[in-house]
C-alpha positions, 0 to 999 in steps of 0.5 A: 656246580654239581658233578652232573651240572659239570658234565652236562657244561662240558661238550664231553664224548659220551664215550667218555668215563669219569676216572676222578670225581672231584667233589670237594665241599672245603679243604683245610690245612690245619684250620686254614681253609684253603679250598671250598666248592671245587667239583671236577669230573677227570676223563678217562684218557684225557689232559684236564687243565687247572688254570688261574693265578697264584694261590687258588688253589690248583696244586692244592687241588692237584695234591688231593688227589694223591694226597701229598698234601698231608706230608707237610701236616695236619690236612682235612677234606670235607667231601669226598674224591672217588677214584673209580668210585673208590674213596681216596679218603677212605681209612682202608686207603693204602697212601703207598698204593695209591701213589702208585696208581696215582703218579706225579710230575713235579714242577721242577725235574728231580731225578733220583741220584742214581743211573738213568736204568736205576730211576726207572727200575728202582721204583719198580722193584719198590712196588714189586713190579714183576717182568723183565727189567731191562724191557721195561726200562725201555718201553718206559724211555721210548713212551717218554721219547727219550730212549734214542737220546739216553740207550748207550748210556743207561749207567750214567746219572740221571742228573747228567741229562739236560733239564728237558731230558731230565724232565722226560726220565721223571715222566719215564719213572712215572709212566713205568709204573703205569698209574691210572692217573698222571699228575703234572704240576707245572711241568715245562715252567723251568724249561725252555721252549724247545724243550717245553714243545717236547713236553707237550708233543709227549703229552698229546702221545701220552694220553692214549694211555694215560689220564692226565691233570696239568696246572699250569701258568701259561694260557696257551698252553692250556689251549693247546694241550687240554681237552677239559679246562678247571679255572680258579680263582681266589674269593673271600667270605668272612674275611677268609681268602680261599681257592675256589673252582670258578668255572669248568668246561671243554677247553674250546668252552672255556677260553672261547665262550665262558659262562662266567664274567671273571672267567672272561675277563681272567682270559682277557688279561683283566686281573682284579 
């Protein structure tokens, strides 16, 4: 599927504005080749979901993006991801900056080992952040609905709060830095679901401001927080597995009228 057959599928709003242009032809690690045909448009202050079963390549995808995927070796992508028309794969890319602007949420809640003020001023010293501390720690806690829980007690470790909380001071540390893009890597599957609900009460809040990519397992989640839905799947050729882009759509499209049989069935609980 092309970039423009991609958006003429999906019910979008014209309003809307690509910020992330995925066109990836193959991707490999070393000379494994994980990914191949993965063509996504991400909208400009929208939850886009990755769906499909384990080792199809989502988070591999999701990675591409900030290009965290070259921290374990040697990586090559064959096509290109514009970033606001931008190359993220240009050699005049700074990795540094573009984290910044691209910002990621991790599966599981790591908070730095230091005071819950330090885990979010501390990034914005790093990248030279101008403004005042104090205030911007604060509108940071309070976009992750957490500032009513933690503001008396700024000086105690971040590692001190509850899953659910710790997750939110991450997406806090995240957001401070305020990225065009925000990547969240299966962000509530080691929470409970008070705190999973929490998470995508926030989500629904956070994306007025904020363009989000979310993988995740659980199918309702994706109905519920998405506006955009990317599911994959694992296809073969010349004896090679590899994760591939099977179908993509408005979420009301994808789970309500797929296009194509596998996404269906996917849907339906019917594993091949």
């Amino acid at each position: 599927m092309t970039t423009s057959a991609a958006l003429q599928d999906s019910e979008n709003n014209p309003r809307s504005e690509v910020v992330i242009d995925t066109q990836i032809r193959a991707f490999y690690y070393g000379e494994h080749l994980a990914l191949k045909d993965v063509v996504i448009p991400i909208y400009k202050n929208r939850i886009t979901s990755f769906v499909g079963p384990s080792g199809c390549g989502k988070s591999t995808t999701l990675r591409c993006y900030n290009r965290l995927n070259e921290v374990g070796g040697a990586t090559r992508l064959d096509g290109q991801i514009l970033l606001q028309g931008k190359n993220l794969y240009d050699p005049s890319v700074d990795i540094v900056k573009l984290r910044r602007h691209i910002g990621m949420v991790f599966q599981q809640p790591n908070p730095f080992h230091k005071s819950i003020f330090d885990n979010i001023a501390f990034g914005l010293t790093l990248n030279k952040i101008p403004g005042n501390r104090k205030e911007q720690v604060e509108e940071a806690l309070r976009a992750a609905d957490l500032w009513d829980q933690v503001k008396d007690k700024l000086h105690k470790p971040g590692i001190s709060l509850s899953g659910g909380q710790q997750q939110r001071l991450c997406i806090a540390r995240a957001i401070a830095l305020r990225p065009k893009v925000l990547l969240m890597d299966e962000p509530c599957s080691a929470l409970d679901p008070t705190s999973t609900l929490k998470i995508e009460n926030l989500m629904h809040e956070l994306k007025k401001d904020f363009t989000i990519v979310l993988v995740t397992h659980n199918m309702q989640q994706a109905t519920r927080v998405s506006d955009y839905t990317a599911f994959f799947y694992v296809r073969s050729e010349d004896e090679k597995r590899f994760g591939s882009l099977i179908e993509f759509g408005s979420t009301r499209e994808i789970f309500f009228n797929p296009k194509n049989p596998l996404t269906q069935d996917y849907i339906q609980g019917k594993f091949h």
